[in-house]
Structures are given as structure tokens and as C-alpha cells.
N, CA, C and O atoms as a Tinker XYZ file with bonds, in Angstrom:
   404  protein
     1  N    -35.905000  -34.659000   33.576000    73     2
     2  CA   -36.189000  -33.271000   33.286000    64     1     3
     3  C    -37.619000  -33.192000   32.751000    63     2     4     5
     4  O    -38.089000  -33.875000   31.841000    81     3
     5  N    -38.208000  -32.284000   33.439000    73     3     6
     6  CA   -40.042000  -32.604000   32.990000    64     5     7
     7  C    -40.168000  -31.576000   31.737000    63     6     8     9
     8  O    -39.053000  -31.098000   31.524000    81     7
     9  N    -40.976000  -31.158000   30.989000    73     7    10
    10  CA   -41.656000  -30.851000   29.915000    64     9    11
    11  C    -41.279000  -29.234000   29.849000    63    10    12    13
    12  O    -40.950000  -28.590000   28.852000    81    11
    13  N    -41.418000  -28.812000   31.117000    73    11    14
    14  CA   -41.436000  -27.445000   31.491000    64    13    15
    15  C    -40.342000  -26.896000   31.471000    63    14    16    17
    16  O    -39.945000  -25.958000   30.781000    81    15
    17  N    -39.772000  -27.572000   32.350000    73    15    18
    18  CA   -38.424000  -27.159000   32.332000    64    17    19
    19  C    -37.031000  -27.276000   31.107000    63    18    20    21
    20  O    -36.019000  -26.581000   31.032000    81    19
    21  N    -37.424000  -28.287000   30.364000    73    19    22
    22  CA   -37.014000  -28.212000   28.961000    64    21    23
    23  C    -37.267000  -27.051000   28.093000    63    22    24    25
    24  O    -36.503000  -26.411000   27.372000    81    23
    25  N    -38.878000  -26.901000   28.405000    73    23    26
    26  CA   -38.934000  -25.359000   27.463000    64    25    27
    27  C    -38.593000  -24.499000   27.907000    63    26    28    29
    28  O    -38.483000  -23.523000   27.165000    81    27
    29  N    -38.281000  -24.366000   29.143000    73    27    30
    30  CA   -37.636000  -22.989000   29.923000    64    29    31
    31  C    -36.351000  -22.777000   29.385000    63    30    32    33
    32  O    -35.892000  -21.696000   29.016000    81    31
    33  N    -35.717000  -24.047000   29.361000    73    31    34
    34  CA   -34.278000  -23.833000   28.931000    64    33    35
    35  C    -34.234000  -23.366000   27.194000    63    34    36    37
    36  O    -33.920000  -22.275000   26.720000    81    35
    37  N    -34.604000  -24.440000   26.592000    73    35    38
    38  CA   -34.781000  -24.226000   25.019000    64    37    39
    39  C    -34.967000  -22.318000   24.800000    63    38    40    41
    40  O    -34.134000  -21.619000   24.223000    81    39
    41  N    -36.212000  -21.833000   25.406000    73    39    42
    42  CA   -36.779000  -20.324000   25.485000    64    41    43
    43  C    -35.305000  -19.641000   26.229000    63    42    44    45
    44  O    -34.906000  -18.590000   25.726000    81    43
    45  N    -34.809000  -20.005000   26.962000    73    43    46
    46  CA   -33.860000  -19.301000   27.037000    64    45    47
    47  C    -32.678000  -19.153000   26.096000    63    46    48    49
    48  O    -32.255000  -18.043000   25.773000    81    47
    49  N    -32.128000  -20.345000   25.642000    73    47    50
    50  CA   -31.354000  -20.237000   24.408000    64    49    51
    51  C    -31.310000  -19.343000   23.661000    63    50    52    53
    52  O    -30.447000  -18.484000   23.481000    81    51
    53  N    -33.118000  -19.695000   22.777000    73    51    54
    54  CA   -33.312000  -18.610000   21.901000    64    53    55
    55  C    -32.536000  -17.134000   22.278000    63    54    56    57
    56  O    -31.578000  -16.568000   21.752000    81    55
    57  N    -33.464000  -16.758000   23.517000    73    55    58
    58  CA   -33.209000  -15.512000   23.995000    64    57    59
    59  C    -31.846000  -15.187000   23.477000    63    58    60    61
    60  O    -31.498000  -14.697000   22.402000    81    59
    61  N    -31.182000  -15.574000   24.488000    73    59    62
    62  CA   -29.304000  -15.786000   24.408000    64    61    63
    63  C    -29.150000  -15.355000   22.660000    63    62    64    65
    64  O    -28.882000  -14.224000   22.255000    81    63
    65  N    -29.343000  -16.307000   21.982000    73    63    66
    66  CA   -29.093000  -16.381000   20.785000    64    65    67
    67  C    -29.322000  -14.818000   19.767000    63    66    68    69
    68  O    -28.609000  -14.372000   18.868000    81    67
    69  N    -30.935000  -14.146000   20.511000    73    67    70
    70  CA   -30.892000  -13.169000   19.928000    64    69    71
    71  C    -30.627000  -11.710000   20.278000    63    70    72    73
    72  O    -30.731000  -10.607000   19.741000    81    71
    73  N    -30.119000  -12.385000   21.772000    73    71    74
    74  CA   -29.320000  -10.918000   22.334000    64    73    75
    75  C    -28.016000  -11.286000   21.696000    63    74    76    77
    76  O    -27.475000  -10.252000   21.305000    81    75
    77  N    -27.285000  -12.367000   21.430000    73    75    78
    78  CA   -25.788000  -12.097000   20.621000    64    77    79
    79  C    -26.487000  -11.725000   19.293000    63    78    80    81
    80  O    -25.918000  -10.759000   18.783000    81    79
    81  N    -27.386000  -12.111000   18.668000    73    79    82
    82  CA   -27.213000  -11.322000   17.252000    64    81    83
    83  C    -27.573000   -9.851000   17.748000    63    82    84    85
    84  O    -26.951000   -9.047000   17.053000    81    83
    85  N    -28.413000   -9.176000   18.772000    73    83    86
    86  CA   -28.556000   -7.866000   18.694000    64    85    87
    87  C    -27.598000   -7.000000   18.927000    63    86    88    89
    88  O    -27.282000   -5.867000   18.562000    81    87
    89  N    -27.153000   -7.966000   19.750000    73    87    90
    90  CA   -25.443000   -7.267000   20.203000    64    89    91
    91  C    -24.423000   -6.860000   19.506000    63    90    92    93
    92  O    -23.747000   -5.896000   19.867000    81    91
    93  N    -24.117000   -7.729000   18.123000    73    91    94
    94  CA   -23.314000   -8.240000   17.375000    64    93    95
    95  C    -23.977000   -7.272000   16.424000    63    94    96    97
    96  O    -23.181000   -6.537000   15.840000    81    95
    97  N    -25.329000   -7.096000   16.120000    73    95    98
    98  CA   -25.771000   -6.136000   14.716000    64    97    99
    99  C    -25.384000   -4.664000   15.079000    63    98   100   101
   100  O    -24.993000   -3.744000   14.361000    81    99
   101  N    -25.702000   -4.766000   16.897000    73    99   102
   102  CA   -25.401000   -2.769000   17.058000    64   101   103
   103  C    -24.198000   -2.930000   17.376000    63   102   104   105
   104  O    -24.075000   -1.825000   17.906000    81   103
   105  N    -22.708000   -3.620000   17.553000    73   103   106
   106  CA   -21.664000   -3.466000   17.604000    64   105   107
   107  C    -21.001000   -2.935000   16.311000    63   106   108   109
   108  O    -20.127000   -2.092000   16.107000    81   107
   109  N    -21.693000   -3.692000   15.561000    73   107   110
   110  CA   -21.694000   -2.895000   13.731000    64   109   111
   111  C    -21.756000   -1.721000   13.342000    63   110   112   113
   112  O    -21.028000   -0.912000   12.767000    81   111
   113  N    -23.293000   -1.797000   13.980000    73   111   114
   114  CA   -23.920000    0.194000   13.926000    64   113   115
   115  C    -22.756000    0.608000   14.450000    63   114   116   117
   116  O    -22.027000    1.016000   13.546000    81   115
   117  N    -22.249000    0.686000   15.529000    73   115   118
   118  CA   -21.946000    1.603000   16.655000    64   117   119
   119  C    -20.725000    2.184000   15.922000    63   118   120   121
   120  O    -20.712000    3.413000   15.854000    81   119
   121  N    -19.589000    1.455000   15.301000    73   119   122
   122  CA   -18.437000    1.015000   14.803000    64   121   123
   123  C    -18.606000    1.857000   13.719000    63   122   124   125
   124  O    -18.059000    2.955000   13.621000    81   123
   125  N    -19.711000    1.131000   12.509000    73   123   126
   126  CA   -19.447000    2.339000   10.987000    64   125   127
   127  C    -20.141000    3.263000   11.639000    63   126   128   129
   128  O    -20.192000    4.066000   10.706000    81   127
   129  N    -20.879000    3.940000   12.742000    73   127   130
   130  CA   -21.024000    5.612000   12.732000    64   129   131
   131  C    -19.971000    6.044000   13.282000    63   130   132   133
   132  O    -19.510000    7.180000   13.172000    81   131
   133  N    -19.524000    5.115000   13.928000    73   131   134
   134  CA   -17.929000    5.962000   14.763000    64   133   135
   135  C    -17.013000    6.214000   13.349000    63   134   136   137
   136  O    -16.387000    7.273000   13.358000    81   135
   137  N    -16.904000    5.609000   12.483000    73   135   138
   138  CA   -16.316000    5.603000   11.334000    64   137   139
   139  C    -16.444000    6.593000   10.633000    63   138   140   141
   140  O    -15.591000    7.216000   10.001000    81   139
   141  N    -17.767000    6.790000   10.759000    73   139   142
   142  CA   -18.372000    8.008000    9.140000    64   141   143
   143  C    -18.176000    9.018000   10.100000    63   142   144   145
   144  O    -17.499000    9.881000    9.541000    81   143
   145  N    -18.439000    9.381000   11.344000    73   143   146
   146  CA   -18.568000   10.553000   12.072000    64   145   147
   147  C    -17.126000   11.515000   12.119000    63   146   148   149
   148  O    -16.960000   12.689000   11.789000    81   147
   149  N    -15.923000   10.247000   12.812000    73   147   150
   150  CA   -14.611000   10.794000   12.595000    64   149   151
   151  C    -14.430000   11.201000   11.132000    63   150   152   153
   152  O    -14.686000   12.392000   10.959000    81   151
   153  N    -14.040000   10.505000    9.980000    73   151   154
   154  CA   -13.615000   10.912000    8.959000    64   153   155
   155  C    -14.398000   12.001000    9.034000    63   154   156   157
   156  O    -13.607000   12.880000    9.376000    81   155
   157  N    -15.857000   12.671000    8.888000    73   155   158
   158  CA   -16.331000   13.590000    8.508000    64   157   159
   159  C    -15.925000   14.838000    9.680000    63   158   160   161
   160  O    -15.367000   15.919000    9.493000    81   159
   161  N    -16.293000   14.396000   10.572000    73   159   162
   162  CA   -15.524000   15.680000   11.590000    64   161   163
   163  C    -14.153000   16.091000   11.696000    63   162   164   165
   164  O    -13.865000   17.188000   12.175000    81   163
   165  N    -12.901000   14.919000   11.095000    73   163   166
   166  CA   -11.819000   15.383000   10.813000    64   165   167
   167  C    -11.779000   16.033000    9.895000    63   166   168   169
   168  O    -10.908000   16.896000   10.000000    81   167
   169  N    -12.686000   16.078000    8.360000    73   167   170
   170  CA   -12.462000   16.902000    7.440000    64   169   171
   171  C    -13.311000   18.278000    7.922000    63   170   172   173
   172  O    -13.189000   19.300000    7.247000    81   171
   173  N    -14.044000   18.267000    8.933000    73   171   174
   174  CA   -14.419000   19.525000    8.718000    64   173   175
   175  C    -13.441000   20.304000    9.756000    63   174   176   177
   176  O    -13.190000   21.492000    9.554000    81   175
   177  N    -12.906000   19.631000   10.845000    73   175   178
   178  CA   -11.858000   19.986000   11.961000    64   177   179
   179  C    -10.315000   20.559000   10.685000    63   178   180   181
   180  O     -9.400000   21.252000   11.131000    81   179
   181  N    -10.330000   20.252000    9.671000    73   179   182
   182  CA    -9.475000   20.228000    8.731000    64   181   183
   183  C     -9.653000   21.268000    7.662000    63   182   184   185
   184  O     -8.826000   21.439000    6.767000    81   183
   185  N    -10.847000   22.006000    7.799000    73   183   186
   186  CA   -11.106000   23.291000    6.615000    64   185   187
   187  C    -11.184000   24.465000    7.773000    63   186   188   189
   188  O    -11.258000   25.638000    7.405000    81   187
   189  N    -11.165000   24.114000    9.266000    73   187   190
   190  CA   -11.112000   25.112000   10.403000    64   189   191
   191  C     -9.341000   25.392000   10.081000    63   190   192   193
   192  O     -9.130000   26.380000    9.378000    81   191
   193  N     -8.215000   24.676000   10.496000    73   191   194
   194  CA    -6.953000   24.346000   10.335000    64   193   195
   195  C     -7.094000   23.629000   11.168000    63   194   196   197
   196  O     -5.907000   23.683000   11.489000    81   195
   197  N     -7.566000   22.840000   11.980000    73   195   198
   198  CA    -7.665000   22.179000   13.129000    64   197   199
   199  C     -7.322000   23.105000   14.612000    63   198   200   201
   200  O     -6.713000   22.728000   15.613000    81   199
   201  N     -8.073000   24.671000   14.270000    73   199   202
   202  CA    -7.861000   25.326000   15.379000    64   201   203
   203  C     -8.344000   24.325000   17.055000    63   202   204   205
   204  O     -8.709000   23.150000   17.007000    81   203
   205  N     -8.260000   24.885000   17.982000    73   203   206
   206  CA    -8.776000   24.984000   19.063000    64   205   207
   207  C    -10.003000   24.595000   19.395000    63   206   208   209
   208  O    -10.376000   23.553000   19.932000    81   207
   209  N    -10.687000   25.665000   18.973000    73   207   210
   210  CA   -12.234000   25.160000   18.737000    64   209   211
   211  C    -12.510000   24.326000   17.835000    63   210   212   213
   212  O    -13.330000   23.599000   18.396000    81   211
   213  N    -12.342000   23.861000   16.580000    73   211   214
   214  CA   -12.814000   23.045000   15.851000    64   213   215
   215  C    -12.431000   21.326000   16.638000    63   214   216   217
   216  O    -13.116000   20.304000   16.601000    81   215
   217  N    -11.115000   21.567000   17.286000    73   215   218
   218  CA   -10.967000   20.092000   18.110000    64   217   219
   219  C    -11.785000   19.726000   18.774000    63   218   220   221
   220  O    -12.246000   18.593000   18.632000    81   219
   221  N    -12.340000   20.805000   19.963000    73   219   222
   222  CA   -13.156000   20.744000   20.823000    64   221   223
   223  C    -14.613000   20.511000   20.335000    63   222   224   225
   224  O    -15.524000   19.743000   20.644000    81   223
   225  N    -14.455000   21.380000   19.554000    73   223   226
   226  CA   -16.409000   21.075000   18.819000    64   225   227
   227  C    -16.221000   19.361000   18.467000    63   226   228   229
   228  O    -16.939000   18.637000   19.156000    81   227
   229  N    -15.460000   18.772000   17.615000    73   227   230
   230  CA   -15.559000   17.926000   17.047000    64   229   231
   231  C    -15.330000   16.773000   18.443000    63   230   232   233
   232  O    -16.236000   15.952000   18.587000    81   231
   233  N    -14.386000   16.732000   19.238000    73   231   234
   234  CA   -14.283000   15.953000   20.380000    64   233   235
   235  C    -15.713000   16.074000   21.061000    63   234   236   237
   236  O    -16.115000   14.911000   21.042000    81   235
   237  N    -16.656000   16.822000   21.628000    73   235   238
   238  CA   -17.574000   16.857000   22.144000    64   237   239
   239  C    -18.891000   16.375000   20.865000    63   238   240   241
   240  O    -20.013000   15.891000   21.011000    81   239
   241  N    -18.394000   16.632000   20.086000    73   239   242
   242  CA   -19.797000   16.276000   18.475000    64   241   243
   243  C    -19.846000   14.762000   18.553000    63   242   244   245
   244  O    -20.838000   14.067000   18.336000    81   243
   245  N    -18.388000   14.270000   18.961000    73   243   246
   246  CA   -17.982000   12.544000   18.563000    64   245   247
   247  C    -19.059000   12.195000   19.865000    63   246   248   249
   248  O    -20.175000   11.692000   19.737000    81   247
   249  N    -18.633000   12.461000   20.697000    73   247   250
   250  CA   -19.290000   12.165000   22.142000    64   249   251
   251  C    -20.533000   12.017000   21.950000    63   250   252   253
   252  O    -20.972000   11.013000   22.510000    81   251
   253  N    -21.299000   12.628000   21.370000    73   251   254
   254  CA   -22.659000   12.916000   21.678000    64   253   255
   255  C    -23.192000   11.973000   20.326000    63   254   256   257
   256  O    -24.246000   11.375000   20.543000    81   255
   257  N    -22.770000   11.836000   19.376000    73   255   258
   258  CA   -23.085000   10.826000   18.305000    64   257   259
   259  C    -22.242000    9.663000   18.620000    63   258   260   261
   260  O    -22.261000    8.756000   17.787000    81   259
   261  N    -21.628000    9.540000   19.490000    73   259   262
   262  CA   -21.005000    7.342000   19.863000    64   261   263
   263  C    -22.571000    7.764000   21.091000    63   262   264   265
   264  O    -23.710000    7.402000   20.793000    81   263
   265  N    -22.403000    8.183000   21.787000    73   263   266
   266  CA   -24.069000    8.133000   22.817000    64   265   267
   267  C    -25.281000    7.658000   22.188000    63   266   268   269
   268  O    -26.015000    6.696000   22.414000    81   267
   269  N    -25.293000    8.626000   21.308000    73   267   270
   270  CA   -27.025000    8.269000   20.447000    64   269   271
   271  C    -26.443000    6.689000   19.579000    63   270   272   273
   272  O    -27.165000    5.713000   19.373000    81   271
   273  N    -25.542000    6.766000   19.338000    73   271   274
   274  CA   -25.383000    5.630000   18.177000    64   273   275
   275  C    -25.323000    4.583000   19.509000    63   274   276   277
   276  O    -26.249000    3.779000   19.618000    81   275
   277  N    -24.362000    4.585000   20.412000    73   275   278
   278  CA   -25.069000    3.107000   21.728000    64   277   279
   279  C    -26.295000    3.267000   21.721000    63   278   280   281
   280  O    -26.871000    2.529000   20.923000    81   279
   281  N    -26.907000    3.918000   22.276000    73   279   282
   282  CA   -28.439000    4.207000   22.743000    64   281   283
   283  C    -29.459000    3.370000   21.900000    63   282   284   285
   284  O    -30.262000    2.527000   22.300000    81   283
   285  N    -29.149000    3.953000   20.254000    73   283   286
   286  CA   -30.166000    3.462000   19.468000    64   285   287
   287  C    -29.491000    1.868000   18.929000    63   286   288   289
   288  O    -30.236000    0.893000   18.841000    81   287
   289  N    -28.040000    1.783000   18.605000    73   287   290
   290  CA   -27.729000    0.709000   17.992000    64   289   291
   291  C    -27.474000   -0.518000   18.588000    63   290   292   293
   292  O    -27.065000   -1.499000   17.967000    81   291
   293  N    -27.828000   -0.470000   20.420000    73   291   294
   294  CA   -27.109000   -1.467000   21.144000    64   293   295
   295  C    -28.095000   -1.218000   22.693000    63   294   296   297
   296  O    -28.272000   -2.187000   23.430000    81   295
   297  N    -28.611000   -0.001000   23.010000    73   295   298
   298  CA   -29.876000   -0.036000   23.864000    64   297   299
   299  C    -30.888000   -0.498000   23.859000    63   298   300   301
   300  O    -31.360000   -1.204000   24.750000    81   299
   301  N    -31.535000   -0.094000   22.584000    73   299   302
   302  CA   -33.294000   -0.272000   22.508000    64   301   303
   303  C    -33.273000   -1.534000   21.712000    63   302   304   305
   304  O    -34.366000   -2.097000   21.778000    81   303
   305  N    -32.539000   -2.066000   21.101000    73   303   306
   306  CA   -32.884000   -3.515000   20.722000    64   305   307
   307  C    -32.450000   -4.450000   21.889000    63   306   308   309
   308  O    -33.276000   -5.286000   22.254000    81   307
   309  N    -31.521000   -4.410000   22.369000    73   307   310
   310  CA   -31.540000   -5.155000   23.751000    64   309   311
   311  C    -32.801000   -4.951000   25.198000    63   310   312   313
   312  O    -33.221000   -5.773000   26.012000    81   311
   313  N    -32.998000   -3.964000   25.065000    73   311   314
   314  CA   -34.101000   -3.814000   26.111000    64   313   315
   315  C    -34.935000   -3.957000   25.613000    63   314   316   317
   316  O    -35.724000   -4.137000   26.540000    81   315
   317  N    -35.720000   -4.068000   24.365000    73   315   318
   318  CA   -36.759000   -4.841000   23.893000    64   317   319
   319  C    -37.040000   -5.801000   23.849000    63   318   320   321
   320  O    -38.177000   -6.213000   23.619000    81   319
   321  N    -35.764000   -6.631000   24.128000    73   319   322
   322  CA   -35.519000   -7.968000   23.895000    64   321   323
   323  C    -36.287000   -8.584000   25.058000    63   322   324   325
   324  O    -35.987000   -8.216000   26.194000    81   323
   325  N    -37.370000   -9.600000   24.858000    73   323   326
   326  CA   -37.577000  -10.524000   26.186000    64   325   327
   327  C    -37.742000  -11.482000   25.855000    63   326   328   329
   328  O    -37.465000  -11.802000   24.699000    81   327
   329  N    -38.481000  -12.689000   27.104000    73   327   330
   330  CA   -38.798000  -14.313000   26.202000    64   329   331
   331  C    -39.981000  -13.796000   25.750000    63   330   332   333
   332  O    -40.017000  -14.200000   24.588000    81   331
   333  N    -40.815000  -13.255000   25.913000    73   331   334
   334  CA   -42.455000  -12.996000   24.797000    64   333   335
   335  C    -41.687000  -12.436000   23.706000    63   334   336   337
   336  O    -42.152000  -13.033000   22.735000    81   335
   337  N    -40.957000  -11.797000   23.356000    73   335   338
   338  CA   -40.834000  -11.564000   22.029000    64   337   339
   339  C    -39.449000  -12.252000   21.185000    63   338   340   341
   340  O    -39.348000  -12.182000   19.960000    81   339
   341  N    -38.523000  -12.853000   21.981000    73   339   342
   342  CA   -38.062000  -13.800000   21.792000    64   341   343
   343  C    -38.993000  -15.192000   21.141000    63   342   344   345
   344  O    -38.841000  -15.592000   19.987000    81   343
   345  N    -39.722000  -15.655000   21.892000    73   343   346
   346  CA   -40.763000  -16.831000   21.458000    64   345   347
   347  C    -41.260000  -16.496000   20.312000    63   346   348   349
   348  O    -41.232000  -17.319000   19.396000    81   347
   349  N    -41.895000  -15.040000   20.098000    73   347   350
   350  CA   -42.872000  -14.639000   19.072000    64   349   351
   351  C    -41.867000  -14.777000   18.053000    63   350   352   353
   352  O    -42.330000  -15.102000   16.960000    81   351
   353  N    -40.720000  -14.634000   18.100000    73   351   354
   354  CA   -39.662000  -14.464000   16.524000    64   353   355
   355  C    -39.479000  -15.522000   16.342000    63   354   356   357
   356  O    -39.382000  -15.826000   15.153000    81   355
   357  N    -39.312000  -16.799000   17.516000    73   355   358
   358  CA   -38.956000  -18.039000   17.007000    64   357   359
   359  C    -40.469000  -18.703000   16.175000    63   358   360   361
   360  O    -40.393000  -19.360000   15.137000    81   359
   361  N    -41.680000  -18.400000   16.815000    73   359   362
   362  CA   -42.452000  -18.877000   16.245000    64   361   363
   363  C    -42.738000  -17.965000   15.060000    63   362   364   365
   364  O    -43.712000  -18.544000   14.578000    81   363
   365  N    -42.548000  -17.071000   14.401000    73   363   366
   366  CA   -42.836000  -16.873000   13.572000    64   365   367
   367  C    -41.926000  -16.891000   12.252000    63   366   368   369
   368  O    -42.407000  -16.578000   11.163000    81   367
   369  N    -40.132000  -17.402000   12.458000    73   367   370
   370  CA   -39.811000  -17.839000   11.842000    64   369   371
   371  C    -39.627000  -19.692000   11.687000    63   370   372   373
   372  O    -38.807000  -20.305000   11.003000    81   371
   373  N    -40.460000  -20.111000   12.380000    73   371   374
   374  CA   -40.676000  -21.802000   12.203000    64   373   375
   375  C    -41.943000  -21.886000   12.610000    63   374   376   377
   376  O    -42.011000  -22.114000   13.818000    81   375
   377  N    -43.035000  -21.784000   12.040000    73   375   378
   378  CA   -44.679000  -21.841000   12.279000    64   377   379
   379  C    -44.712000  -23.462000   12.287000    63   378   380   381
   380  O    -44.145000  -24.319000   11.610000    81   379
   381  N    -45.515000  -23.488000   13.223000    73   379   382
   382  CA   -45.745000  -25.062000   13.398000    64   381   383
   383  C    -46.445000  -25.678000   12.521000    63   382   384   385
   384  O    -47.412000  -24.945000   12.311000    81   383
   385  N    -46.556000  -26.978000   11.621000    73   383   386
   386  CA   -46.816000  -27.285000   10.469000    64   385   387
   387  C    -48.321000  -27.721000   11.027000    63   386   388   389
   388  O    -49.324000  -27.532000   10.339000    81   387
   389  N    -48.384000  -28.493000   12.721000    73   387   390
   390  CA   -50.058000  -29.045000   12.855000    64   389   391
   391  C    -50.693000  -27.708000   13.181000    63   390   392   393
   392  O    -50.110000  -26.662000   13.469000    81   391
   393  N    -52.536000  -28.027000   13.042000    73   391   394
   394  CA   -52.935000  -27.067000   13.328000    64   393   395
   395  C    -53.670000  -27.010000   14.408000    63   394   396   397
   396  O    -54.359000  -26.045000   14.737000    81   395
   397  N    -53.517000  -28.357000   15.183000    73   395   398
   398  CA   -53.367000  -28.464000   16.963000    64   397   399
   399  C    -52.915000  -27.597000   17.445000    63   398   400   401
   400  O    -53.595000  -26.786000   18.074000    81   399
   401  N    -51.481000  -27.488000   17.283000    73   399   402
   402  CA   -51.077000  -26.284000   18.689000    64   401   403
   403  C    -50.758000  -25.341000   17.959000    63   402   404
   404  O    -50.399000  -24.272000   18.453000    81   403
């Protein structure tokens, strides 16, 4: 296995490694806003009496905040994600000690 191709693989790892943590951090997000959003839209679906409309508002409100909450908590850190900025995080949390390379 030549030189290159070792770092190809190694650089890919990383990668791997920090699309499961990005994955794994906005599976979090995604989860406590789904959390805070229901409880809070059930209590307000709950000072309506839980008419008609207040279901519907709140069923379509959930929708549109689990969207933005994927989007921001599980989109844009994954599509940011590449090997240039993959590499750049590994090297900048293990800086190389020579000052050769």
C-alpha cells in the first residue's frame, strides 16, 4: 500500500468519523426541538380546548419547525462537511509537533 493511498484512507476515516459525530449532534438537536415544540404547542392547543383549528395550526406549526430543525440541525453541518475541512479539524486539533511539515 503506497503512501498515498494510506492517507486517502486514514482522510477518509476522519471524514466518516465526523459525519457520525455531526449526525449524532443534530439527531440531538432535532429530538429536544421536537420535544420543546410539542409540549409547548400542546399547551397552547390546550388553552384553545384543543378545538379544530388549534390541532391543525399546531400539526402544520410541528411540520414546519421538525423542517427547519433537520435543515439546520442535520443539513448544513453535513453538507459542510468535506475532506478539506475534515483535514483542517484534524490538523488543528493535533498540530504537528516538527516544524518541517
Amino acid at each position: 500500500m503506497s503512501a498515498r493511498t494510506e492517507l486517502h484512507s486514514y482522510v477518509g476515516r476522519i471524514e466518516r468519523r465526523l459525519r457520525l459525530a455531526a449526525l449524532s449532534r443534530g439527531a440531538a438537536f432535532v429530538a429536544s426541538i421536537a420535544l420543546l415544540a410539542t409540549v409547548t404547542l400542546v399547551l397552547i392547543a390546550s388553552a384553545f380546548a384543543f378545538s379544530e383549528g388549534s390541532i391543525t395550526g399546531s400539526r402544520l406549526a410541528l411540520f414546519i419547525i421538525l423542517a427547519l430543525a433537520g435543515l439546520f440541525g442535520l443539513g448544513l453541518p453535513l453538507w459542510r462537511l468535506n475532506r478539506r475541512r475534515a483535514v483542517g479539524r484534524a490538523e488543528a486539533q493535533f498540530p504537528s509537533s516538527s516544524s518541517g511539515w
